[in-house]
N, C-alpha and C positions, 0 to 999 in steps of 0.2 A: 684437806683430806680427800677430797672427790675427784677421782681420776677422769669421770665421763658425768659431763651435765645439761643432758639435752631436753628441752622441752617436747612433747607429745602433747599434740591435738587432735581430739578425734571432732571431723566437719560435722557430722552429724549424732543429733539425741538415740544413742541405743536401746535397739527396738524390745520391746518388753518383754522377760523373759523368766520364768519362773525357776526356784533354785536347782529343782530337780533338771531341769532343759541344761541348765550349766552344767551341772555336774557328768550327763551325759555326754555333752558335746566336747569337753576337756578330757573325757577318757586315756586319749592316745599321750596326751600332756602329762597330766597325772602318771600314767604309766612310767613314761621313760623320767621323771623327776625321779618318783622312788627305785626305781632299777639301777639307775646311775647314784643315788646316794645308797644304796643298798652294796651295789657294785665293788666302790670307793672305800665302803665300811665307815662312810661318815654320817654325821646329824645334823640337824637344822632347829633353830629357834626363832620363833617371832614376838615382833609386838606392836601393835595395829594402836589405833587410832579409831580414826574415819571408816575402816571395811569391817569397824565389831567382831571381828571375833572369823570372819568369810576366811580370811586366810590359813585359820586356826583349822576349822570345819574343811575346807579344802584339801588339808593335808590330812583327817582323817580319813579323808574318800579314799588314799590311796594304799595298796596292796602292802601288808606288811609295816603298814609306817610305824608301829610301837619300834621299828627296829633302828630306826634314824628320826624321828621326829619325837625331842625328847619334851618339849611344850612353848608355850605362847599366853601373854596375859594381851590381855585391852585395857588400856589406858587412857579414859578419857580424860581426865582432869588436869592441870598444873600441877598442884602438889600432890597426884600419885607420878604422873613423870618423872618430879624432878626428888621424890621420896625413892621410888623405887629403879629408875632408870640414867638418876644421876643426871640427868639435863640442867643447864644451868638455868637458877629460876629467875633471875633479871631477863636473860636472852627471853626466856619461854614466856614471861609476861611479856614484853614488848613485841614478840612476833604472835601472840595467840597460840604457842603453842605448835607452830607452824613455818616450819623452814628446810632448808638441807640439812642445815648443820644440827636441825633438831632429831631430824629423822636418819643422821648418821649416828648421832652418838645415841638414842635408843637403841640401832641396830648393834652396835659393839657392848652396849652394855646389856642388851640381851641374853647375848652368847656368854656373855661370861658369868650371866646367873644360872643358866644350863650350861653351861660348861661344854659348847656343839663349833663344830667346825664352820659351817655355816650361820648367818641369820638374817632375817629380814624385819625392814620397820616402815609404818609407814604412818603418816600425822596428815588431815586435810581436812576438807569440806565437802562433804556431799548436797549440802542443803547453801542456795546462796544467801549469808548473813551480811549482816553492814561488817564485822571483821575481815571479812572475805573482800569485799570492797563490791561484794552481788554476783561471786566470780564463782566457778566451781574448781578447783586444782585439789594434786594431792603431790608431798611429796613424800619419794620413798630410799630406801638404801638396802643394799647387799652386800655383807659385809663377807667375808672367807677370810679364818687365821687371822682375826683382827683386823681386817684392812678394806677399807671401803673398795671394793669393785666398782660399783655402780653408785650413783645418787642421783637422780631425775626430777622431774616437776613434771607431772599430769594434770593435762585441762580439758575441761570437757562443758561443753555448753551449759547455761542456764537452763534450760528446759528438759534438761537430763532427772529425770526422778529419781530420789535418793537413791532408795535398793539399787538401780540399775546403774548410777556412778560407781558404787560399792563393790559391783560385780565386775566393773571397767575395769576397778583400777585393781580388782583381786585379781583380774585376767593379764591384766597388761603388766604384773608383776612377775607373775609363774612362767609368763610368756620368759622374762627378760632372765628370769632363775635359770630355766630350758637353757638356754642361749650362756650363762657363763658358766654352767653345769659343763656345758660342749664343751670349753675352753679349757678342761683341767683333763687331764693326763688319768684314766682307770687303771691301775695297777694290773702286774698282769698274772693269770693265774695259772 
């Protein structure tokens, strides 16, 4: 399924930063996401994991999103995954819940319980567990017209504090949205 699958490490623990300071500082981000899905006359759907609910909240920051951002659940457990997101429950027990392939097919089955042209997923760890193997990653996908665009693996150091992984990997996704948002063709008016 995954056309692009690059690891991302960030060298150092992200400096601490309160929500408000995010949300400010992704301003210009925020803007050109909902302009460009506003633009298109397309939507987007999510469904998270490890960033609770950040990338839910992220995309109400932005201007107009009732108009393309039709919703997003968090799903922490196995059996809401693989009840409502359709994830296979051997794969999701044996990985913790935590793979490519897990966080493509939440992303495709996303979009097709909001019914959006876009959608994104993403499953990890913020906190290092013995599942984790004491590791911090997350992986996530971006799905367009059913089709995985993107699928990655984010790592971020042990000494990373939760909230602040969470804010990583909500950044370093909107960043990577931005970026295949570019890639599509605006209609023209």
């Amino acid at each position: 399924m995954n056309e692009s699958s690059n690891n991302t490490v960030y060298p150092d623990a992200p400096a601490s930063k309160t929500l408000s300071q995010f949300i400010v500082e992704r301003d210009d981000l925020f803007t050109y996401i909902g302009m460009h899905l506003l633009c298109a006359g397309e939507s987007i759907s999510t469904a998270e994991s490890v960033t609770s609910g950040f990338i839910q909240f992220s995309f109400s920051q932005i201007k107009d999103a009732s108009q393309f951002y039709r919703g997003g659940m968090t799903v922490y457990t196995l059996e809401e995954k693989v009840s409502l997101l359709k994830v296979d429950q051997d794969e999701a027990y044996y990985c913790d819940c935590v793979s490519s392939n897990i966080a493509e097919t939440m992303a495709l089955n996303v979009a097709k319980i909001y019914k959006t042209d876009w959608s994104i997923a993403i499953t990890g760890y913020a906190t290092p567990v013995e599942k984790s193997g004491g590791k911090l990653f997350a992986y996530f996908s971006i799905a367009y017209h059913g089709k995985i665009l993107i699928s990655e693996k984010l790592d971020l150091l042990c000494g990373t504090e939760s909230v602040n992984a969470q804010l990583y990997y909500t950044d370093s996704i909107l960043k990577c949205l931005r970026l295949e948002l570019g890639k599509q063709k605006l209609p023209d008016h």
